[in-house]
N, C-alpha and C positions, 0 to 999 in steps of 0.2 A: 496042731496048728497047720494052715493051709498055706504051705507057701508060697503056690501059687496065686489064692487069694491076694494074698497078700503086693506080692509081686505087679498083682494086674491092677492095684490100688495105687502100687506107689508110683507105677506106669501114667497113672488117669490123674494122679495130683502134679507129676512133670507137667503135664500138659497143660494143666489149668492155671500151673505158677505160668510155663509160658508163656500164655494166653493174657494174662494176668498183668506178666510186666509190657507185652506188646498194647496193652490197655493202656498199662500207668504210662509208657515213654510216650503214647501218642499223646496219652491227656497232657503229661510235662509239655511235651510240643506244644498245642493245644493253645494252655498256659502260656506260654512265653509269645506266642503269637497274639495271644490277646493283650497280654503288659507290653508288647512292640504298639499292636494297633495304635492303645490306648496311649503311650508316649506320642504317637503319629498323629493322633487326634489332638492332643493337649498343642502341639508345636505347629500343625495347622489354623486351631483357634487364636494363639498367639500370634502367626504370620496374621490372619485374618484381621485380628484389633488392629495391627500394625498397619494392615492396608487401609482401612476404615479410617486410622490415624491420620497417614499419608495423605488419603482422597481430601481428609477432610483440610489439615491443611496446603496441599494443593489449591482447592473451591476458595481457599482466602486468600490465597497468593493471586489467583488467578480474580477473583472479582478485584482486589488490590490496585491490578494493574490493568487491569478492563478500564476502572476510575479515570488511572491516572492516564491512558492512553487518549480515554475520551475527550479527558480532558487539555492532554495536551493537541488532542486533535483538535477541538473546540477553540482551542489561543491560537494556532496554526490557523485555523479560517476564519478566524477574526485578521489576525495581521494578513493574510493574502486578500480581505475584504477592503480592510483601508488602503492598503498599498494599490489597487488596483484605483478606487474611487479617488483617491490622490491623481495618480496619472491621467484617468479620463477629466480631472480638468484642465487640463494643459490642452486636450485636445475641444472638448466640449466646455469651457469655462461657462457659458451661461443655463446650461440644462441643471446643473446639480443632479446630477444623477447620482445615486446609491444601490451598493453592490452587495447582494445574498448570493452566499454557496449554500445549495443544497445537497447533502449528503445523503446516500443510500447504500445498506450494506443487506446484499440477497444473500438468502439461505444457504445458498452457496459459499458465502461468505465473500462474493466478490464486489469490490464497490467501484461506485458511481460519482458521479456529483454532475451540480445543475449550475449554472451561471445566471442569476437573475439581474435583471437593472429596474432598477426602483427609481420613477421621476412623480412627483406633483400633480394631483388632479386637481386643475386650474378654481373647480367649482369648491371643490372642498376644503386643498391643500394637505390631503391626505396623500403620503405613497401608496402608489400603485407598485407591485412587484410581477416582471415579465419576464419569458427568453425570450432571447437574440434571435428573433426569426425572419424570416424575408419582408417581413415589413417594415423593417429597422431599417432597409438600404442594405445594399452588400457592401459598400462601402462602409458602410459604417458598423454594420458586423467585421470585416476586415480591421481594422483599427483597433475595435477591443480585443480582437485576438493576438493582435501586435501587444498591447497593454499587458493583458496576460499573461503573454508570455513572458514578456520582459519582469513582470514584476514577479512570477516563478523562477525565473532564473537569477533574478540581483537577490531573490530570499535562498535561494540554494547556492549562492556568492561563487555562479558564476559571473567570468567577466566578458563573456564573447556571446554575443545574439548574431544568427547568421539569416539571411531570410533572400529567399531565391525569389526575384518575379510576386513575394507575396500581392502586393498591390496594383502590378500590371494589368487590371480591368478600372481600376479608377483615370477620371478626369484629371485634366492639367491644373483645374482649378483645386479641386479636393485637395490633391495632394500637397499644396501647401500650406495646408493644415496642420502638417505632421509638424511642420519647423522649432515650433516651441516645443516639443515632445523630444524627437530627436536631441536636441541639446539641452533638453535633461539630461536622457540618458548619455550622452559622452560627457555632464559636468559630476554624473556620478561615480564615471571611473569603466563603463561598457563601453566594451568595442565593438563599433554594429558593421558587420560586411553586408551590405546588403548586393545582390545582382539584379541590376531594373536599365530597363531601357528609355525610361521617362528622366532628363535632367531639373525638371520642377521639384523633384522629389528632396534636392539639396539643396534649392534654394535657401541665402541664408542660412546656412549650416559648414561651419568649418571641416573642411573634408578634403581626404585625398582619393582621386579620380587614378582608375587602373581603366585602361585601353588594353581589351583585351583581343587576338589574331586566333581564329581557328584552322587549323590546315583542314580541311573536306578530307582528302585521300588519307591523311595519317591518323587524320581524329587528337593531335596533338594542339593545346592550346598553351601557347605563349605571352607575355604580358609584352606590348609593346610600347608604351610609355605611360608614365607613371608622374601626375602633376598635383601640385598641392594645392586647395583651391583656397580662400577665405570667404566667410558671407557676409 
């Protein structure tokens, strides 16, 4: 028997079991990385339905209330449409004028809107729908803008309209126009400050008159009497 043979045999089979188990523990490895992957895959596909879920309903939540916005956008300029065409007959009683908001929303998502006045074509008795542009008169672009605003602000239930000079390019005539308007708006419970240097502007209009004093050097202004007037 050779027992060195032997010896250099059971030398070359250590080696090979070595070799053998550094095989099996990587393949075990191996293995367990892939039953990991494969749990990692299952629990991604799951989050994934889950988002699909989500998206999906999200896109019905979100059309839902697109609806309902539109639509309460849509009542929203309807009521700013009459409330305004209300007011301009107080000042315009015999035009009948009728009021369209047009809306516009850019890609940007930032919006717009357009003020139209809609009167009668004599020939047809169809409305016509226009803007406010310098053929209207500035005076009378002025006026709807008073209108405007006032009826944005008694629908956003404020109570105070402040307007500096707004009308200070109109005639002494024009401006007593506004009289029937004005005491709407103080029978509806608005308080108007207005600052104007024209006293036509109150005619017939129950109001209190502020005399106001600027000092030049101090920039400091004081109220120096205060009278209550009747129209």
């Amino acid at each position: 028997m050779d027992i060195e043979l032997m010896r250099k045999q059971l030398d070359e089979l250590g080696e090979s079991i070595t070799y053998d188990k550094a095989i099996l523990a990587t393949a075990v490895e191996t293995n367990a990385r892939l039953l990991k992957a494969r749990e990692d895959k299952d629990k991604c596909v799951e989050l994934l339905n889950e988002l699909r879920s989500y998206r999906s309903t999200i896109g019905v939540l979100y059309s839902v209330c697109n609806t309902k916005a539109s639509s309460l956008t849509s009542e929203r300029k309807a009521i700013i449409e009459k409330t305004v065409e209300e007011n301009l007959m107080y000042l315009f009683p015999d035009e009948g004028f009728k009021v369209r908001i047009n809306l516009d929303i850019s890609r940007a998502g930032r919006e717009s809107c357009q003020l139209l006045l809609g009167s009668k074509i004599e020939a047809t008795g169809d409305m016509e729908y226009s803007a406010t542009t310098a053929q209207n008169g500035r005076f009378v672009r002025q006026l709807i803008s008073v209108v405007v605003v006032y009826a944005l602000n008694y629908l956003r239930g404020s109570d105070t309209l402040f307007m500096d000079e707004a009308l200070a390019s109109s005639d002494k005539m024009n401006l007593t126009r506004l009289e029937p308007f004005l005491n709407r708006m103080r029978a509806s419970g608005m308080q108007i400050i207005l600052v104007e240097h024209k006293p036509e502007l109150y005619d017939g209009v129950d109001h209190r008159h502020f005399t106001l004093r600027k000092d030049r050097e101090s920039g400091v202004t004081k109220i120096v009497q205060v009278e209550e007037v009747r129209g």
